[in-house]
TIKETI-634014 format. One line per field, with one value per residue (C-alpha): residue number from 1; y, x, z. Coordinates in nm, 3 decimals. Layout:
N
num NUM  ...
y Y  ...
x X  ...
z Z  ...
end
This chain:
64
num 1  2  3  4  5  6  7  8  9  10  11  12  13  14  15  16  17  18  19  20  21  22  23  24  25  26  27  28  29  30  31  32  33  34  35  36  37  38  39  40  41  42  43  44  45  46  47  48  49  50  51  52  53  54  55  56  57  58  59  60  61  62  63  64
y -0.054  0.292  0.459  0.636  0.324  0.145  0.394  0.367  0.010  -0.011  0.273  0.056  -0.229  -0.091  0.070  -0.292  -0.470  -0.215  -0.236  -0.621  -0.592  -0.315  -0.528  -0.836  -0.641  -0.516  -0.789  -1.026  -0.689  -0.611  -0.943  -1.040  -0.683  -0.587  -0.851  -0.636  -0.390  -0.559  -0.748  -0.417  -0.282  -0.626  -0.542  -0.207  -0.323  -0.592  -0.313  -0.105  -0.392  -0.455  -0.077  -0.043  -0.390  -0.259  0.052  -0.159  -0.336  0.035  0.139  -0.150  -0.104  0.259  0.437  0.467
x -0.484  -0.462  -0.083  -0.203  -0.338  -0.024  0.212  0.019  -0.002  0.352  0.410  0.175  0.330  0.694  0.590  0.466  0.817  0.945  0.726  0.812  1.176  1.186  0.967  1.204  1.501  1.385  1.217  1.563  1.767  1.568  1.455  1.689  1.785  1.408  1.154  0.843  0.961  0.991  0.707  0.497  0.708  0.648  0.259  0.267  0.392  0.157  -0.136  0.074  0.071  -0.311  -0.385  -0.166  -0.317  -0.661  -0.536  -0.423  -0.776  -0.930  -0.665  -0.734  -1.108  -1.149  -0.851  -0.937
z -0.398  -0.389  -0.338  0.029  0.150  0.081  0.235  0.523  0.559  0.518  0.796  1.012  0.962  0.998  1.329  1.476  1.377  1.584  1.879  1.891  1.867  2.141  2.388  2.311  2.357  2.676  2.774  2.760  2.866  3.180  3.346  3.544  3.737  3.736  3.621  3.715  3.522  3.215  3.253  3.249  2.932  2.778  2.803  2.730  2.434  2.383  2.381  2.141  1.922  1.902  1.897  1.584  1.432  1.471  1.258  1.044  0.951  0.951  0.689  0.468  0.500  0.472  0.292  -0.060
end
Protein backbone atom coordinates (compact mmCIF):
# COMPACT_ATOMS: atom_id res chain seq x y z
CA UNK A 1 0.00 0.00 0.00
CA UNK A 2 1.41 2.95 -1.15
CA UNK A 3 2.38 5.86 1.67
CA UNK A 4 -0.37 8.57 -0.09
CA UNK A 5 -3.01 6.11 -0.09
CA UNK A 6 -2.55 5.42 3.50
CA UNK A 7 -2.42 8.98 4.70
CA UNK A 8 -5.47 9.41 3.07
CA UNK A 9 -7.31 6.58 4.29
CA UNK A 10 -6.36 7.45 7.62
CA UNK A 11 -7.54 11.25 7.06
CA UNK A 12 -10.82 9.65 5.78
CA UNK A 13 -11.26 7.63 8.33
CA UNK A 14 -10.31 10.18 11.13
CA UNK A 15 -12.78 12.66 9.58
CA UNK A 16 -15.83 9.94 9.88
CA UNK A 17 -15.03 9.25 13.80
CA UNK A 18 -15.56 12.73 13.99
CA UNK A 19 -18.68 13.15 12.09
CA UNK A 20 -20.24 10.36 14.41
CA UNK A 21 -19.20 11.74 17.63
CA UNK A 22 -20.47 15.30 16.66
CA UNK A 23 -23.97 13.93 15.52
CA UNK A 24 -24.11 11.88 18.90
CA UNK A 25 -23.15 14.72 20.87
CA UNK A 26 -25.68 16.80 19.34
CA UNK A 27 -28.01 14.44 18.89
CA UNK A 28 -28.22 13.63 23.00
CA UNK A 29 -27.36 17.59 23.56
CA UNK A 30 -30.21 18.97 21.46
CA UNK A 31 -33.28 16.63 21.76
CA UNK A 32 -35.00 17.55 24.30
CA UNK A 33 -35.03 21.69 23.79
CA UNK A 34 -35.35 21.17 19.95
CA UNK A 35 -35.91 17.60 18.66
CA UNK A 36 -36.44 18.72 14.96
CA UNK A 37 -33.47 20.25 15.05
CA UNK A 38 -31.40 17.56 15.96
CA UNK A 39 -33.06 15.21 14.09
CA UNK A 40 -32.04 17.17 10.87
CA UNK A 41 -28.26 17.55 12.23
CA UNK A 42 -28.45 13.82 13.02
CA UNK A 43 -29.06 13.28 9.12
CA UNK A 44 -26.99 15.71 7.86
CA UNK A 45 -24.61 13.83 9.43
CA UNK A 46 -25.73 10.59 8.33
CA UNK A 47 -25.10 11.84 4.54
CA UNK A 48 -21.70 13.17 5.62
CA UNK A 49 -20.96 9.80 6.71
CA UNK A 50 -21.78 7.88 3.44
CA UNK A 51 -20.30 10.70 1.26
CA UNK A 52 -16.95 10.29 3.11
CA UNK A 53 -17.34 6.24 3.07
CA UNK A 54 -17.80 6.29 -0.60
CA UNK A 55 -14.37 8.29 -0.70
CA UNK A 56 -13.13 5.97 1.14
CA UNK A 57 -13.72 2.87 -1.41
CA UNK A 58 -12.46 5.38 -4.29
CA UNK A 59 -9.19 5.94 -2.30
CA UNK A 60 -8.57 2.32 -1.82
CA UNK A 61 -9.38 1.55 -5.43
CA UNK A 62 -7.68 4.25 -7.24
CA UNK A 63 -4.78 5.91 -5.23
CA UNK A 64 -1.69 4.25 -6.17
Amino acid sequence: MGKKRRILQQVIGTLMALTVAGCLTAWFVMQRERPWLAFYVACCGGVMLVNLLLLLIFVRKNVK
